[in-house]
C-alpha positions in Angstrom: -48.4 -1.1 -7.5 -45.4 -0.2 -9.8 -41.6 -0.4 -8.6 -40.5 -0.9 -5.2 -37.8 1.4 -3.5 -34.4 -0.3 -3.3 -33.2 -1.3 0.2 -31.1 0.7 1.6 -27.3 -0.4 1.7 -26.1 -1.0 5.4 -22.1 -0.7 4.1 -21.4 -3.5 5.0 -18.5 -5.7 2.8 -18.6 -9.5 2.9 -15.3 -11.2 2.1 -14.8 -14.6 1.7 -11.2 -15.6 3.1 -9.5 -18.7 2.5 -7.9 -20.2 5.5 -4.1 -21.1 5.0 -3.8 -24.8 3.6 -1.8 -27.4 5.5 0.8 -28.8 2.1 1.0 -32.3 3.3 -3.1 -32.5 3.8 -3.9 -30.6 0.2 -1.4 -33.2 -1.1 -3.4 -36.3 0.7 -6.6 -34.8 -0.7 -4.9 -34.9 -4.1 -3.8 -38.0 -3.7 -7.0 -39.7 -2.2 -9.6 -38.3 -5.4 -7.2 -39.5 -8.2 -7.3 -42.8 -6.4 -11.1 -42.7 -6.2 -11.9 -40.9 -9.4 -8.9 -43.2 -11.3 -10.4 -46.7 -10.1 -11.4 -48.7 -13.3 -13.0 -52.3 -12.5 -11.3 -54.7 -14.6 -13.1 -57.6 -15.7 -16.4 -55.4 -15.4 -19.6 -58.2 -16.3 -22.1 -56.5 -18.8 -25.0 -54.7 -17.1 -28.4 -55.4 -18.5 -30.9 -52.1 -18.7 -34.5 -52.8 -17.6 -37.0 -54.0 -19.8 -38.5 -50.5 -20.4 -35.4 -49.2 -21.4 -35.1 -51.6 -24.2 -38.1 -50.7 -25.0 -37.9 -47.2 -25.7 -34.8 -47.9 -27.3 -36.4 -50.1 -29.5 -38.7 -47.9 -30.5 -36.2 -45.1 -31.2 -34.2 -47.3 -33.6 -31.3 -47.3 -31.0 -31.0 -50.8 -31.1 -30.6 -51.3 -34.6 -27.0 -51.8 -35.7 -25.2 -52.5 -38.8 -22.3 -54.5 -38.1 -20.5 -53.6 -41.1 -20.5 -49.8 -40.4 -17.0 -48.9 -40.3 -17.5 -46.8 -37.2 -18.4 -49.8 -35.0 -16.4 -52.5 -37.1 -13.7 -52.8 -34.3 -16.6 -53.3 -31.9 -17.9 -56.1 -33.8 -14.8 -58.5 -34.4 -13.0 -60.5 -32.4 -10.3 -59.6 -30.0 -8.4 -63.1 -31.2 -9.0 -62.8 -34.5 
């Protein structure tokens, strides 16, 4: 028992290089994750969580909301009012 020796070092130096970039392909990329990462559905339909999520929620107190807290008044009224 007790320590182990240390392994020997074989000298040997590991470099990561970085191949050269094509411009008009880096700008593609670019291009091609804003679009995917950028996308917003419009319209989007509400989403209800399962029934054991509620649940828990529930009994956390997560689901109780005062509709006159001032935080979550602009939630609460109506976008034609």
């Amino acid at each position: 028992m007790g320590n182990k020796p240390a392994k020997e070092d074989k000298g040997e130096i590991l470099v990561r290089v970085m191949p050269p970039l094509d411009r008009a392909f880096v700008k593609w990329l670019a291009q091609d994750l804003e679009r995917i990462h950028g996308f917003k559905v419009k319209n989007q339909p509400p989403i209800r969580p399962p029934d054991h999520y509620i649940e828990y929620m529930r009994l956390q107190g997560w689901l109780d909301v005062d509709l006159d807290d001032p935080d979550i008044a602009r939630l609460a009224k109506s976008p034609r009012a």
